[in-house]
C-alpha positions as CSV (number, residue, x, y, z in Angstrom):
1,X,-10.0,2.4,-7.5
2,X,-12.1,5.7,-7.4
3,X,-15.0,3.0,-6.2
4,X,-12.4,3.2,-3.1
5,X,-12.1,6.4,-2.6
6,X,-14.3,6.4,1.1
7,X,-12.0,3.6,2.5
8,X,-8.5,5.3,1.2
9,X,-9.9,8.7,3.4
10,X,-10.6,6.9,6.1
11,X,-6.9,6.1,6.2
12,X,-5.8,9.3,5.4
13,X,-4.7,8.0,2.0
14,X,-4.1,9.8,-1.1
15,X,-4.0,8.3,-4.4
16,X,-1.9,9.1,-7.2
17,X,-1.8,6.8,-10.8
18,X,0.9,7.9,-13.0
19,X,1.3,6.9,-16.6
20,X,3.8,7.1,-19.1
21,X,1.5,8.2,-21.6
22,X,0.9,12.0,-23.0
23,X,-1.8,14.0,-21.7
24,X,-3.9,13.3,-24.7
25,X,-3.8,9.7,-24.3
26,X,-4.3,9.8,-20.3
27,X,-7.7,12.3,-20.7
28,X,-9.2,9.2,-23.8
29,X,-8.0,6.9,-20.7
30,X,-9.8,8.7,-18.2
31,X,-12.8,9.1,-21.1
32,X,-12.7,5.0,-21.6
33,X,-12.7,4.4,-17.6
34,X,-16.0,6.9,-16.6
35,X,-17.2,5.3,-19.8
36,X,-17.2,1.6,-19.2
37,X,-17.3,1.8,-15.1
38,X,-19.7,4.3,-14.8
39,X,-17.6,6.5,-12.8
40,X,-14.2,8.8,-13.4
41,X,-11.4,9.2,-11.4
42,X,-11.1,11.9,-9.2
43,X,-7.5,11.4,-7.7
44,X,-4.9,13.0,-9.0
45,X,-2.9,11.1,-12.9
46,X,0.2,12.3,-13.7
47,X,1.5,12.3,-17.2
48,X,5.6,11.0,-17.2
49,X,6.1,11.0,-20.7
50,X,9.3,12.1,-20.1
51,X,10.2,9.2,-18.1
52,X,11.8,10.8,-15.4
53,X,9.7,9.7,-12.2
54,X,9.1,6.0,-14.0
55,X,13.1,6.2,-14.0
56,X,13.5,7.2,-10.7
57,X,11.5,4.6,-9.0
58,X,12.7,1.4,-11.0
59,X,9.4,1.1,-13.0
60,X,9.6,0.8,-16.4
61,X,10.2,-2.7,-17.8
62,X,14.0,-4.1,-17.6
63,X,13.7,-6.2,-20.7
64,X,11.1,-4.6,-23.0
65,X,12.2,-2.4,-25.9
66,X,9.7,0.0,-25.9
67,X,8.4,2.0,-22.9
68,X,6.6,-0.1,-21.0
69,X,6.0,0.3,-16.9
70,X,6.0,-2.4,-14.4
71,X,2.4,-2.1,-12.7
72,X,4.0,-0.7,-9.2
73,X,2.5,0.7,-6.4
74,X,3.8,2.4,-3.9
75,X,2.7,3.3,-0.3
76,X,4.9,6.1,0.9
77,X,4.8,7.7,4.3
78,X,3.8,11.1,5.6
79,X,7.7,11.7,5.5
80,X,8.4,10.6,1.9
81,X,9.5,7.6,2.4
82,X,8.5,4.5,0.7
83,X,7.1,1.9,3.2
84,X,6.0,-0.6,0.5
85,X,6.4,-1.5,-2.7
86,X,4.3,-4.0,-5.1
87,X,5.2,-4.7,-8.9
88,X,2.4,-6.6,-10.6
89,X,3.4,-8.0,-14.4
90,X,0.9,-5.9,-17.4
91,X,-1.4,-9.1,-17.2
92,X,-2.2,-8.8,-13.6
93,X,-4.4,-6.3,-12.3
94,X,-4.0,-5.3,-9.0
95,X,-5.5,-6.8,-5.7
96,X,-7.0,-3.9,-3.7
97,X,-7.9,-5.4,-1.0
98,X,-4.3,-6.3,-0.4
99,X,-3.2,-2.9,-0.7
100,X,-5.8,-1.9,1.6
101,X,-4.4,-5.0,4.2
102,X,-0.8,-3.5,3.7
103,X,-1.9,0.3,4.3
104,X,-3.6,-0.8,7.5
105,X,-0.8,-3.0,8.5
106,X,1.6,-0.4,7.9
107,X,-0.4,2.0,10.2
108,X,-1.0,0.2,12.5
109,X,2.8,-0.9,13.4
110,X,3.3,2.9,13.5
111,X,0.7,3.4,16.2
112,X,2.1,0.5,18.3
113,X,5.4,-1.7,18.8
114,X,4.3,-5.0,16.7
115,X,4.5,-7.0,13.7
116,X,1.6,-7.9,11.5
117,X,1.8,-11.9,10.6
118,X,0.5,-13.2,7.4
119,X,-2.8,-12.9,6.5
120,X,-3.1,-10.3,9.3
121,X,-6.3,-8.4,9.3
122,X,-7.8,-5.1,11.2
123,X,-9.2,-6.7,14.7
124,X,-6.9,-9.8,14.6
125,X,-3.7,-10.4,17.3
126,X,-0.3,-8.7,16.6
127,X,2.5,-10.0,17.6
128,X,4.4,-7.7,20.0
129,X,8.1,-6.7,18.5
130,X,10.7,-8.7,20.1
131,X,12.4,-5.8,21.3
132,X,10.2,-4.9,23.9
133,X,11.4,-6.5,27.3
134,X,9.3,-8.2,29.1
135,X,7.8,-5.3,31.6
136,X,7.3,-2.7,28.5
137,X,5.4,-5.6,26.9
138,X,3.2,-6.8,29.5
139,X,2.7,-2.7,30.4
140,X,1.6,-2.0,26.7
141,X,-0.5,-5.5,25.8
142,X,-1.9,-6.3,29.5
143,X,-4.0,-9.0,27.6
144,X,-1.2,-10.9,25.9
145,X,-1.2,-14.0,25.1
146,X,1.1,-16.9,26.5
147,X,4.0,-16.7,24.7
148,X,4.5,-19.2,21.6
149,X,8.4,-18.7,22.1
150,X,10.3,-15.9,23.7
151,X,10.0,-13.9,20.6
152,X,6.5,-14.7,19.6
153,X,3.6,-13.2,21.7
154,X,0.4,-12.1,20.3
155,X,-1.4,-9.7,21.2
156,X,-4.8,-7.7,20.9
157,X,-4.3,-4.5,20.4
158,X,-5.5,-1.8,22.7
């Protein structure tokens, strides 16, 4: 992740990891990672041995008996609010590149009225929300597409 650091401050993203582990552990953690990748984390881990945060937010394991978090992340807004949320199982690492997808989806339907279809990526049509009328839409996206159906126009975006 810290490899990612350039493309999370181009979108005005900060990361945070969080571990349930003691400070102890997390510092040989950090230790193992600059180790074996060549590089250390310079975003901000937080230590929850406590629990309470991992509580909070619905990550630790439902049917485990020892403390063990659900790989989660989170994409929360400017206000607080979480906009997204990804559980991956322990044996799955995490796919960056989708979180990166998601983060610029995610901006980008807060810059304009539209919806981000599957496999969306940066510089492909949107498709104007369905609660535009007809006017506002064709004032907004000028170079819309025909309409697929009356709720499904795509768009470039401006």
């Amino acid at each position: 992740m810290e490899r990612l650091q350039g493309a999370f401050e181009k979108r005005n993203v900060r990361p945070l990891a969080l571990a349930v582990s003691p400070l102890r552990d997390l510092k040989e953690w950090l230790d193992d990672i600059e180790e074996s990748q060549g590089v250390r984390p310079s975003f901000p881990v937080i230590s929850d041995q406590s629990l309470n945060i991992s509580t909070r937010y619905g990550m630790l394991h439902p049917r485990s008996n020892n403390v063990t978090t659900v790989r989660s992340v989170f994409i929360i807004d400017p206000r607080g609010r979480i906009r997204l949320k990804i559980d991956y199982p322990p044996s799955i690492g995490r796919n960056f590149d989708e979180i990166l997808r998601a983060i610029d989806a995610l901006q980008t339907t807060y810059r304009y009225p539209v919806l981000t279809p599957a496999d969306w990526q940066p510089g492909d049509n949107a498709i104007i929300s369905p609660k535009l009328s007809d006017s506002d839409s064709k004032a907004l996206f000028p170079d819309q597409e025909e309409a697929i159906l009356p709720y499904l126009k795509y768009t470039p975006l401006p």
